[in-house]
N, C-alpha and C positions, 0 to 999 in steps of 0.2 A: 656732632661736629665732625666733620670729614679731616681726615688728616694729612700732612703733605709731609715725605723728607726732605730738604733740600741741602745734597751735599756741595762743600765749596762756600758754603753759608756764610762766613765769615769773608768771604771775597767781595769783590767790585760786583761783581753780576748777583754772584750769591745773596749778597744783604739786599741788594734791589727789590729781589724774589721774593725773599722774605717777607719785605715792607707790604709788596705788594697780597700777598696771602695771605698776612693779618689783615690784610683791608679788605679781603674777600670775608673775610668768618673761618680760616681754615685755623687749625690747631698745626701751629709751625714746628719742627723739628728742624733745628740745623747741625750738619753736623762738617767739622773743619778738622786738620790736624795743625793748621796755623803755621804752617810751612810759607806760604804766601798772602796768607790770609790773614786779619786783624780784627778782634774782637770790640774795637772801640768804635765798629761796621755795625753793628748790632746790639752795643750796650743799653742804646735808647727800649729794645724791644723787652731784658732779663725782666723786669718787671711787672712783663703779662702773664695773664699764668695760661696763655693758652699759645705761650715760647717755651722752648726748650733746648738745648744747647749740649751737645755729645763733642769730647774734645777728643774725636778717632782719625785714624789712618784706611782709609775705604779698602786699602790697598791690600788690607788686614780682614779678616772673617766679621760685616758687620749684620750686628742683632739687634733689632729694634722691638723691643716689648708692644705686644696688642695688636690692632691694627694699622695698617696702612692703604691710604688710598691710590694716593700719587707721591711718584718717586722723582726728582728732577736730578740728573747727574751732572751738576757743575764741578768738580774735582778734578782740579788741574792745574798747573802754571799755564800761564799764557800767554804770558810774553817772552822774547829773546834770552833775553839777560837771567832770566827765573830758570828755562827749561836746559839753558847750555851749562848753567851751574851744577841743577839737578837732573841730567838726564837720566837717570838710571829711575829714578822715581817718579817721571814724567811720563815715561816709557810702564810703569809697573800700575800707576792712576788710570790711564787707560785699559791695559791691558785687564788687571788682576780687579783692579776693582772696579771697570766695568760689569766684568764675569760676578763681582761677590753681589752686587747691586742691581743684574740682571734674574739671579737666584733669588735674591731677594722680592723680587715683585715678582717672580713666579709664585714664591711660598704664599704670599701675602693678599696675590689676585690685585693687584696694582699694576696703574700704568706708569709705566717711565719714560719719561724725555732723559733724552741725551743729548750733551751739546756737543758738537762736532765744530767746525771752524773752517772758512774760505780757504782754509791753508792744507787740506785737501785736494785741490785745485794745482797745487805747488807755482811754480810761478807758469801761469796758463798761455797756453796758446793760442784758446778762444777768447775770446773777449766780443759783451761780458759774457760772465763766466754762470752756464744754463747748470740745473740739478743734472742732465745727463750725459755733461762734459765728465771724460774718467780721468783726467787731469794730467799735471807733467810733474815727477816726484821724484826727486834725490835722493832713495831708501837709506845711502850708507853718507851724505850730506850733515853738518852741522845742522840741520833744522828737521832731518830725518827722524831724529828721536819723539818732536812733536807731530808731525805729519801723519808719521805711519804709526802714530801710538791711536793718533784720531781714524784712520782710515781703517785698523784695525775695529776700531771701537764701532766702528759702522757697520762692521761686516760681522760681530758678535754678536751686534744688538739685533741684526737683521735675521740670524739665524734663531737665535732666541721667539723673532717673532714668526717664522715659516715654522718651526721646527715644533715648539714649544707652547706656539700660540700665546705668547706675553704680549698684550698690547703696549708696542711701542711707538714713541717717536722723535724723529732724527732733526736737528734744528741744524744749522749750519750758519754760524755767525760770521756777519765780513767786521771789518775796522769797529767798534764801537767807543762813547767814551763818556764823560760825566763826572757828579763826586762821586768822591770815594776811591776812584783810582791813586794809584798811590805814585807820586812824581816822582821814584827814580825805576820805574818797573820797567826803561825804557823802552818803551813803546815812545810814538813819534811826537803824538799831540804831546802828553804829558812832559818828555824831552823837552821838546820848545817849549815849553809854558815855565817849568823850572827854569830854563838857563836864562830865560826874557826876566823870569822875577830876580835871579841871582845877576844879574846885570854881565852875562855872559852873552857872545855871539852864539847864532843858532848853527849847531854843528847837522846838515844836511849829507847823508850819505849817496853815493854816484853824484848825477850831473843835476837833481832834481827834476827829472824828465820824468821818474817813475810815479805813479798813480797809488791814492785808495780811494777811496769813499766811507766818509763816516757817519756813523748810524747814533743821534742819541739817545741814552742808557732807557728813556722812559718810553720811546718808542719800541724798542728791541723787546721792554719786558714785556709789553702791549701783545705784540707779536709772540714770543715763547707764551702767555699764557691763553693765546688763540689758536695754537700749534694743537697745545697739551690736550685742550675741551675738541679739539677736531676728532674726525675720525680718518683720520689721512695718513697711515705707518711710513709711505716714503719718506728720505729726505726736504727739507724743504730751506732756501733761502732767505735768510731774514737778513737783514742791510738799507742800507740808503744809496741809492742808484745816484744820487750827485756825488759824480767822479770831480777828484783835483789832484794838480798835479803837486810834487812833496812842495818842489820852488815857492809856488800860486802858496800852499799851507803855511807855509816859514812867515812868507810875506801880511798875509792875513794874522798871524799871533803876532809881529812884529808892529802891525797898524792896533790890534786889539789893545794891546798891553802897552803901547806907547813909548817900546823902550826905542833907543836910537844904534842898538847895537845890530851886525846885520848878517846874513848868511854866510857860512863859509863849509867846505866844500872836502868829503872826504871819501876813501873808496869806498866800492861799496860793497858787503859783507856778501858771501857766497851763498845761492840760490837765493837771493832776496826777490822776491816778484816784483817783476817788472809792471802789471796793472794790474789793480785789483779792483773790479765792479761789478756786484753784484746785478744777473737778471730776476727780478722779482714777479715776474708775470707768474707764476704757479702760487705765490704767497696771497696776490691781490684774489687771483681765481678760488683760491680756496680759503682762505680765511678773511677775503674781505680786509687786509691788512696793505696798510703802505704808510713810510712815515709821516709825521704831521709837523714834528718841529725841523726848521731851516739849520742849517749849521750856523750862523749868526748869532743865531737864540740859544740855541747849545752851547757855542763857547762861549756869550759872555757869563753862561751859569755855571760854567765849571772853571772859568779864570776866580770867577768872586770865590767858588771853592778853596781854589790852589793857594789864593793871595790870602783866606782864613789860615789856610792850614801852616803857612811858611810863614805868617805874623806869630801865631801860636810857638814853633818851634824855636824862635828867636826872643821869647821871653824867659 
């Protein structure tokens, strides 16, 4: 049985992975520090005996006994509100434990994906936004801490694989979303989905002119695990090229969720990108990859999520 790490395991993306690996045949290792992450992402899985759960800091010297096949590097905050709290430690997941997780799959003869993020890109000037746009990035920026912890991570992982010969590879995530995310990580969809159930107006930042495109959870993992079996070490874009504007999104959770409360309207936080849309022409050409689910079908399986999890909390 082939083995996989997957750090950040205990996160949004990370338990997806996970789910998804045990449903290949692989022998799962997760391993979290549970900084952002939550265990009850993965409780369904402790009673396989071919899961395993490591409660480390990557950030830290990690050691994983036996073999390893593939290494996936989800360890990270990832949203706003997560990395401006901890930037010091946002900055140290990329950095230090990129490096301890890169050493690692050299020792081991493992491949590692890394996940990197549109937000590399910083808020772009191309649009959309190709793998060999070098993007526009506010080093010493409130969101600098994120950016250039990933932008870093790319240019480590990358030397690792000319230098080192480690086979790697670089994923580059735009907007994604689904269960499991956690409603106050603010990020945008999750935002509006809480404030629509909490019978709160949707608080919109700038004029709601600005752009993403979202990508859901089940298609993206589609995607990282046709990256991982490629043989392609460049970066690569994974996202859903249906761009909306933030206004267009408010309005669409505001018709989903049927509340009658309505957008309202605040500045908008420094270097936030102004569009964000992924070009997926290199994803389709090489892994045959592009997404399947509408964002229709996606929100209403992650509002029936939100509206489990907020009944839950209020009992």
């Amino acid at each position: 049985m082939k083995r996989v790490l997957i750090t950040g395991g205990a996160g949004f993306l990370g338990s997806h992975l996970c789910d998804r690996f045990i449903k290949e045949g692989y022998h799962v290792i997760a391993m979290d520090n549970l900084i952002t992450g939550d265990l009850r992402n993965i409780e369904h899985l402790f009673k396989l005996p071919n899961f395993e759960f490591y409660h480390h800091d990557v950030s830290k010297f990690v050691h994983v006994p036996g073999q390893l096949d593939y290494i996936l590097h989800f360890a990270s905050p990832a949203s706003p509100i997560d990395y401006l709290k901890i930037p010091i430690q946002t900055l140290k997941v990329g950095s230090l434990g990129t490096h301890n997780l890169l050493g690692l799959a050299r020792a081991k003869g493992a491949r590692i994906l890394v996940a990197s993020t549109s937000e590399v890109y910083g808020d772009p000037l191309v649009h959309p936004q190709k793998e060999d746009y070098w993007g526009n990035v506010n080093p010493v920026g409130p969101r600098g801490v994120y950016d250039e912890a990933k932008r870093f991570q790319e240019a480590i992982t990358m030397a690792y694989h000319t230098y080192h010969g480690v086979e790697t590879r670089i994923i580059r995530i735009f907007n994604t979303y689904g269960p499991r995310m956690r409603l106050d990580d603010g990020r945008v969809l999750p935002a509006f989905i809480g404030q629509a159930l909490r019978g709160e107006d949707l608080t919109c930042f700038g004029d709601g002119s600005q752009t993403r495109s979202f990508c859901y959870v089940d298609d993206l993992v589609e995607g990282i695990y046709r990256l991982l079996m490629s043989d392609y070490a460049s970066p690569v874009n994974i996202g859903n090229p249906s761009e909306i504007t933030i206004k267009q999104f408010g309005e669409e959770i505001i018709k989903l969720t049927g509340t009658q409360q309505k957008l309202i309207y605040k500045p908008l936080p420094q270097d936030d990108p102004k569009q964000r849309q992924p070009d997926i022409t290199l994803a389709k050409k090489i892994l045959g990859w592009e997404p399947k689910v509408s964002r229709e079908e996606g929100l209403k399986i992650t509002y029936e999520y939100f509206k489990k999890v907020v009944s839950e909390e209020k009992k």
